[in-house]
C-alpha positions as CSV (number, residue, x, y, z in Angstrom):
1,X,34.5,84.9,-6.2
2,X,36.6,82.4,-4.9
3,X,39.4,83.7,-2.7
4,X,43.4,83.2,-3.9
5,X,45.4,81.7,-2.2
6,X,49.7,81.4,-1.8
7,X,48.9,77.8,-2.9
8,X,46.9,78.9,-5.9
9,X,49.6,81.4,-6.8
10,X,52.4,78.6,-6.5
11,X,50.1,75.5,-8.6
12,X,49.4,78.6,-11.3
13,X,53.4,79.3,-11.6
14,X,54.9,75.8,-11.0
15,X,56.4,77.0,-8.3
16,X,56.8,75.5,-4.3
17,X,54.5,77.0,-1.9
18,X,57.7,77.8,0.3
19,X,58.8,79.8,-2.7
20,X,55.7,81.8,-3.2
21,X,55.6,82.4,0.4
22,X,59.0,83.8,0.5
23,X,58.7,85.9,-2.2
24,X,55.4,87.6,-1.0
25,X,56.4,88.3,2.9
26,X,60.3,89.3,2.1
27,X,61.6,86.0,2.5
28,X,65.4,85.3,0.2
29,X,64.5,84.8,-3.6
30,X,66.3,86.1,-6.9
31,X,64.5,89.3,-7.9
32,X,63.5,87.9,-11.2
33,X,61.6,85.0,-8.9
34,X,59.9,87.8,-6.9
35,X,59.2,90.1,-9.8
36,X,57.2,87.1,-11.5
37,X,55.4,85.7,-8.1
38,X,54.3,89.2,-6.9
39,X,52.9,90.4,-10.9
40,X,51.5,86.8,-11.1
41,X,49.6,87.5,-7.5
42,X,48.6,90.8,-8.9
43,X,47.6,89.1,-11.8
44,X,45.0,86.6,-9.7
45,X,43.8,89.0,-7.2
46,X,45.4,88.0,-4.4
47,X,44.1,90.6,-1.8
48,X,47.0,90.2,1.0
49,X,49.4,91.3,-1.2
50,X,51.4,94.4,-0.2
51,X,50.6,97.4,-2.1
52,X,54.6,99.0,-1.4
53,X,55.7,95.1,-2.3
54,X,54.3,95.5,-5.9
55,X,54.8,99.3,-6.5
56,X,59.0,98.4,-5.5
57,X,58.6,95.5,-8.1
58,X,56.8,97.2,-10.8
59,X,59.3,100.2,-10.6
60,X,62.8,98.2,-9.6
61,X,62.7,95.3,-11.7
62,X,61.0,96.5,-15.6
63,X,61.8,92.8,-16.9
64,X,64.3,93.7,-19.5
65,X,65.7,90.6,-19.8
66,X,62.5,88.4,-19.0
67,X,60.8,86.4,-21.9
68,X,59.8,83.3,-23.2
69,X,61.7,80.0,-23.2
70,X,60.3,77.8,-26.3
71,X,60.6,74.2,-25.5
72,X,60.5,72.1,-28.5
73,X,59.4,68.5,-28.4
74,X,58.6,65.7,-31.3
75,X,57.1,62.8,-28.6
76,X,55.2,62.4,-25.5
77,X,55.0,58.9,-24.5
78,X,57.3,58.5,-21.1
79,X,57.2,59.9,-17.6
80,X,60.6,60.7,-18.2
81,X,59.9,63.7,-20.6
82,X,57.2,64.7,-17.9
83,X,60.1,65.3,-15.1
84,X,62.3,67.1,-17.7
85,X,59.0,69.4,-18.1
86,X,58.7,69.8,-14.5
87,X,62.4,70.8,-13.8
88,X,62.5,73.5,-17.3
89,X,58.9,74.8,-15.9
90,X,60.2,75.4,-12.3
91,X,63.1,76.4,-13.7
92,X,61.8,78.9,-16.3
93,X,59.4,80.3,-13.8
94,X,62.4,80.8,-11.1
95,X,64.5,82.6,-13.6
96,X,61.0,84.9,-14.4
97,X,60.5,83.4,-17.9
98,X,57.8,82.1,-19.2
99,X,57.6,78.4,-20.7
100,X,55.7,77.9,-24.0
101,X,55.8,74.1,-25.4
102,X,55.5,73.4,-28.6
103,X,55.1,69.8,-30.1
104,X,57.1,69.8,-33.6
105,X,54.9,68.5,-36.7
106,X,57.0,65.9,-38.5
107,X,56.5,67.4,-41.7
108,X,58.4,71.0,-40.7
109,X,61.2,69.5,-41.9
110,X,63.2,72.6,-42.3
111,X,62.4,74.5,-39.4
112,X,59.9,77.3,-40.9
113,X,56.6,76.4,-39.0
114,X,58.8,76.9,-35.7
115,X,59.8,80.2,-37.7
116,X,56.3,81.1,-38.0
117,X,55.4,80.6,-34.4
118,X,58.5,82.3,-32.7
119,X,56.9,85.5,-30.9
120,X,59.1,88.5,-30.6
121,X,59.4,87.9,-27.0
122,X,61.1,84.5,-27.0
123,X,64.5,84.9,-25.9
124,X,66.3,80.8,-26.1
125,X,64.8,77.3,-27.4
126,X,65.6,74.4,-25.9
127,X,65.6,71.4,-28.2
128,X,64.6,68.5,-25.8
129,X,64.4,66.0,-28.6
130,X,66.8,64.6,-31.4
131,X,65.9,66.6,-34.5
132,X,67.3,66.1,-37.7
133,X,69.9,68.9,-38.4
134,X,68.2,70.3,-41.4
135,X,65.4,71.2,-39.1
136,X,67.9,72.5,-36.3
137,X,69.5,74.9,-39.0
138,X,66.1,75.8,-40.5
139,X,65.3,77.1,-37.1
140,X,68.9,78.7,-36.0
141,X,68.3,81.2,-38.6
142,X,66.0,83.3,-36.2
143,X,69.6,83.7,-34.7
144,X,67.7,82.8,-31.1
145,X,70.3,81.0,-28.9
146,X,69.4,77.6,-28.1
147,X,70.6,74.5,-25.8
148,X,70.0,70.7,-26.9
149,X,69.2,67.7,-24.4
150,X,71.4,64.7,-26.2
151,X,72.3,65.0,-30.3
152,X,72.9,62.8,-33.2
153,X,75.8,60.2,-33.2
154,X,77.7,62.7,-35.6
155,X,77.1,65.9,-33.6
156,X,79.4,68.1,-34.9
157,X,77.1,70.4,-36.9
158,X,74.8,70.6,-33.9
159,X,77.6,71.8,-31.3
160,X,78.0,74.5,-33.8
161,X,75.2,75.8,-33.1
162,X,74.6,75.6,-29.3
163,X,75.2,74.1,-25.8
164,X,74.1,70.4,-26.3
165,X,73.9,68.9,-22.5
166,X,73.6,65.0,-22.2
167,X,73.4,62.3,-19.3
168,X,75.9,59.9,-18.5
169,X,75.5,56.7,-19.9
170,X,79.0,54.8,-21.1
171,X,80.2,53.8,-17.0
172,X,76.4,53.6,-15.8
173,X,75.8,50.8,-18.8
174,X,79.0,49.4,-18.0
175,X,77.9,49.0,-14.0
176,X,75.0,47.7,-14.6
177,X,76.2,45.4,-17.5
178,X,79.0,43.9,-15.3
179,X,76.6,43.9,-12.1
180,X,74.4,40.9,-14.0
181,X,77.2,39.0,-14.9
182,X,79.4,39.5,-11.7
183,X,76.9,38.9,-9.2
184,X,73.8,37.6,-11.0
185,X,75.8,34.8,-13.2
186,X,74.4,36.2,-16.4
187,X,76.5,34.8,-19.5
188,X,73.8,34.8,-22.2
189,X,73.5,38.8,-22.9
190,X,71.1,40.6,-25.0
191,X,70.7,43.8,-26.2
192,X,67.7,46.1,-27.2
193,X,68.6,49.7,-27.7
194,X,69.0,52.1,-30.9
195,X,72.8,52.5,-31.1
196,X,72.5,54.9,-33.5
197,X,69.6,56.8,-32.7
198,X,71.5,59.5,-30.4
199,X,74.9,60.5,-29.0
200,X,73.2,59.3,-24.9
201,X,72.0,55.7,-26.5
202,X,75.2,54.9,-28.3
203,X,77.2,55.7,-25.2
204,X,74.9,53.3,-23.1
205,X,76.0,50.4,-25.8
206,X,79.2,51.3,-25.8
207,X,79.4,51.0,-22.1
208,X,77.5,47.3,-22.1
209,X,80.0,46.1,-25.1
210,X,83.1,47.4,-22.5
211,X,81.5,45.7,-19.8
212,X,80.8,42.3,-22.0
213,X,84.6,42.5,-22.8
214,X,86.1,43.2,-19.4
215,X,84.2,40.1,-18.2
216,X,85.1,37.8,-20.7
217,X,81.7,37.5,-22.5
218,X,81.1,36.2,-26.0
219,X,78.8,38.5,-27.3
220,X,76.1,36.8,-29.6
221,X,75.1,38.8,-32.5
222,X,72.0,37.3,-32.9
223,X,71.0,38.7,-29.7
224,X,72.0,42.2,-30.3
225,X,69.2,44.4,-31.6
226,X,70.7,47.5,-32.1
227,X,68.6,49.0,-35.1
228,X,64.6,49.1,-35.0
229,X,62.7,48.1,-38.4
230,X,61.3,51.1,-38.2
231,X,64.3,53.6,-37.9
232,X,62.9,55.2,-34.6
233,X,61.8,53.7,-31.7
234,X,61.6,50.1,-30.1
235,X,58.2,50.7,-28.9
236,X,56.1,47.8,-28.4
237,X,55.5,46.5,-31.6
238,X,59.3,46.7,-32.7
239,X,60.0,44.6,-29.3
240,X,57.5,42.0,-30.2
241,X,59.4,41.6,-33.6
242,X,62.6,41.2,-31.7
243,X,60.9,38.4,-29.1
244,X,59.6,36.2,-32.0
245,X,62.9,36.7,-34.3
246,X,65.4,35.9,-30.9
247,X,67.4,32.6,-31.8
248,X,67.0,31.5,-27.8
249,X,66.1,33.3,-24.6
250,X,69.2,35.1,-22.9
251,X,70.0,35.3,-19.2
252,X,69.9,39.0,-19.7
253,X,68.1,41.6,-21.7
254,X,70.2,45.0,-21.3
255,X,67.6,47.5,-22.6
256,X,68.2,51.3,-23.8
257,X,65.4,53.0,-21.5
258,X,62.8,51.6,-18.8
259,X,60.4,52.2,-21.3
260,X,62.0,49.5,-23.9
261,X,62.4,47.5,-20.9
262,X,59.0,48.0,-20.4
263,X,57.5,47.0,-23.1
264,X,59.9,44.2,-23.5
265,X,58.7,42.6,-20.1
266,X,55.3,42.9,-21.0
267,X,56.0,40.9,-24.1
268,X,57.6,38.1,-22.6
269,X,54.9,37.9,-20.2
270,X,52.5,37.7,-23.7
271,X,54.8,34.8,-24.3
272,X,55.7,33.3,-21.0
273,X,54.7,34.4,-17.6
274,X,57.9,32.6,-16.4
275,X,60.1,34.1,-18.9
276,X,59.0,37.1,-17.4
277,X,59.4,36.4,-14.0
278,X,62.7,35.0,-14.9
279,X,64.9,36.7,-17.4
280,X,67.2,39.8,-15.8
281,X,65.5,42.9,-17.5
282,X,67.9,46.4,-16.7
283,X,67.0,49.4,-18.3
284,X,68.0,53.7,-17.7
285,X,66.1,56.5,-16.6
286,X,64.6,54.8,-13.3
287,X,60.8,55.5,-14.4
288,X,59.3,52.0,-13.4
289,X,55.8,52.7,-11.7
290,X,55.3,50.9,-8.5
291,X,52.4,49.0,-9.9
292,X,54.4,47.6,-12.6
293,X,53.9,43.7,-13.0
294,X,57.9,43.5,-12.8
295,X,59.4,45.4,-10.0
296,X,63.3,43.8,-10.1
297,X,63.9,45.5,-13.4
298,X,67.0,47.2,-12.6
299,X,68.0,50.7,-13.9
300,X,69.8,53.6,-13.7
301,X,68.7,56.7,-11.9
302,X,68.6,60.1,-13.7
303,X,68.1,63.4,-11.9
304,X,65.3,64.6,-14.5
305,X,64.4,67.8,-12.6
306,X,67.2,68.8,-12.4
307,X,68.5,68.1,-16.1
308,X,65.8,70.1,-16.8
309,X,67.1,73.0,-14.5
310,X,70.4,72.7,-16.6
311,X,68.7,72.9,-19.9
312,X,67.0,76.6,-19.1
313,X,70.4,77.6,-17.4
314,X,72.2,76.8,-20.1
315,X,70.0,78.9,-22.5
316,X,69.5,81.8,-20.1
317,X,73.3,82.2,-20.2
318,X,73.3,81.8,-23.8
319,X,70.8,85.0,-23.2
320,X,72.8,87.1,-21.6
321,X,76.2,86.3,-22.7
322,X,76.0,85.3,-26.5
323,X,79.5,85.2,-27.4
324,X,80.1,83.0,-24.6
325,X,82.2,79.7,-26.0
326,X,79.8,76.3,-26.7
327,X,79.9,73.6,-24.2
328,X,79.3,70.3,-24.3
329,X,78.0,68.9,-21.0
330,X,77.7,65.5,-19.1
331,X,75.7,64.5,-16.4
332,X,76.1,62.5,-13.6
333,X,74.0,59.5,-13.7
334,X,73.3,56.7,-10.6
335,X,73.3,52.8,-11.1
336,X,70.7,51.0,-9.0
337,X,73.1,48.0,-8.1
């Protein structure tokens, strides 16, 4: 049998080995971290564990406010949402929760499949996706508190309901925006971003528009693509459609997210290696791989982790204070100019 050791404890929980470490030799940790590292190591088999450690744990610390944290999700298809997970999981794990994830069908429209699958041990649900609201009410009914990452434009029926945190994106977008044409000479501006698609997005638009005024740009609207065709996402496809319907090439293409800056980079390429190499591409979230074809694509950097910390604190509040008044939080956000 193979031996256990801190490390495997620490990959098993999400956790840093530092953190394990502590928490097993009496090192400074919440007692919810050291109730879940020192069961978890009981758990495994870890034979240096201390048999006083885990009979002070078992009768101290009975887990009467420990749980699950349901994390529900309707995509998978950035790094971005990975480093969210990471931060909720370490989080979660910290707070001596436990993480289930649960990808939301597109047909539970109203909420009752997630109603099916809530255990009695699930304590908060984090929403880290845009749902529509009939959903979000569908599943409020299990009268489960819950926290949001970003909302609809119109989010009034959703703060109603829970803590909805966001990241900055209105000054960031106006930064960036003004950085191209203050110190890159961009005139010609595009932009490629659902406006409407969320609360965060339509900030980031609202931010490049301000910017485009302040500076004394005429804005084109035949280079503003601010609606996909297909109502959701400009993923690949929807960017092609954008590249072959464009009137003429911009200086600039201001992009919602890396990953529709992305894609939009690997279709000018498709087109024209020197468009490509050429054209000013900015995007938000700061998830360009170092192997990417384009490395000058210039974004904004987003503390992922630890907007997922804030998600499950948010929710673990919610947990032990329910009555506590709804907040609406903003977080800082860092330009790369």
């Amino acid at each position: 049998m193979k031996k256990i050791t801190i490390q495997d404890i620490a990959a098993e929980m999400g956790l840093s080995r530092n953190t394990v470490a502590k928490a097993l030799n009496g090192g400074v940790v919440s007692p919810q971290t050291r109730q879940a590292v020192v069961q978890k190591a009981w758990q495994m088999g870890y034979a240096k564990l201390d048999e006083k450690l885990l009979a002070e744990v078992h009768t101290s610390f009975k887990r009467v406010n420990t749980g699950t944290i349901l994390v529900l999700f309707n995509q998978w298809q950035s790094t971005f949402w990975n480093k969210v997970l990471a931060g909720i999981s370490a989080a979660v794990n910290e707070e001596g929760y436990r993480m289930q994830l649960h990808v939301v069908d597109n047909s539970d429209v109203n909420g009752e499949g997630v109603l099916r699958l809530i255990a009695d041990d699930v304590k908060g649900i984090i929403f880290l996706c845009v749902f529509p609201i009939e959903f979000v009410k569908g599943v409020s009914k299990s009268g489960i508190p819950m926290t949001f990452f970003n909302c609809p434009v119109n989010a009034l029926e959703y703060i109603a309901l829970g803590d909805v945190i966001n990241t900055e994106g209105f000054y960031s977008m106006n930064r960036l925006t003004s950085h191209c044409i203050q110190q890159l000479g961009c005139q010609k501006l595009s932009y490629i971003g659902y406006a409407e698609g969320s609360r965060g997005v339509q900030a980031r638009y609202l931010g490049y528009l301000s910017a485009c005024n302040q500076n004394f740009i005429n804005i084109d609207e035949r280079l503003q693509f601010t609606r996909p065709s297909n109502n959701s996402c400009f993923n690949f496809s929807m960017v092609e459609e954008v590249i072959n319907m464009i009137p003429y090439m911009p200086d600039a293409f201001i992009c919602e997210d890396d990953d529709v800056a992305k894609n939009l980079a690997l279709a000018l390429l498709q087109k024209d290696p020197k468009l490509a190499s050429e054209i000013v591409i900015t995007g938000f979230n700061d998830i360009i791989e170092p192997d990417f074809f384009k490395k000058d694509i210039i974004s904004v950097t987003v503390k992922m982790e630890e907007l997922g910390k804030r998600l499950v604190k948010s929710v673990i509040d919610r947990v032990h204070e329910p009555e506590m008044d709804i907040a609406f939080m903003t977080l800082t956000t860092y330009p790369k100019v």
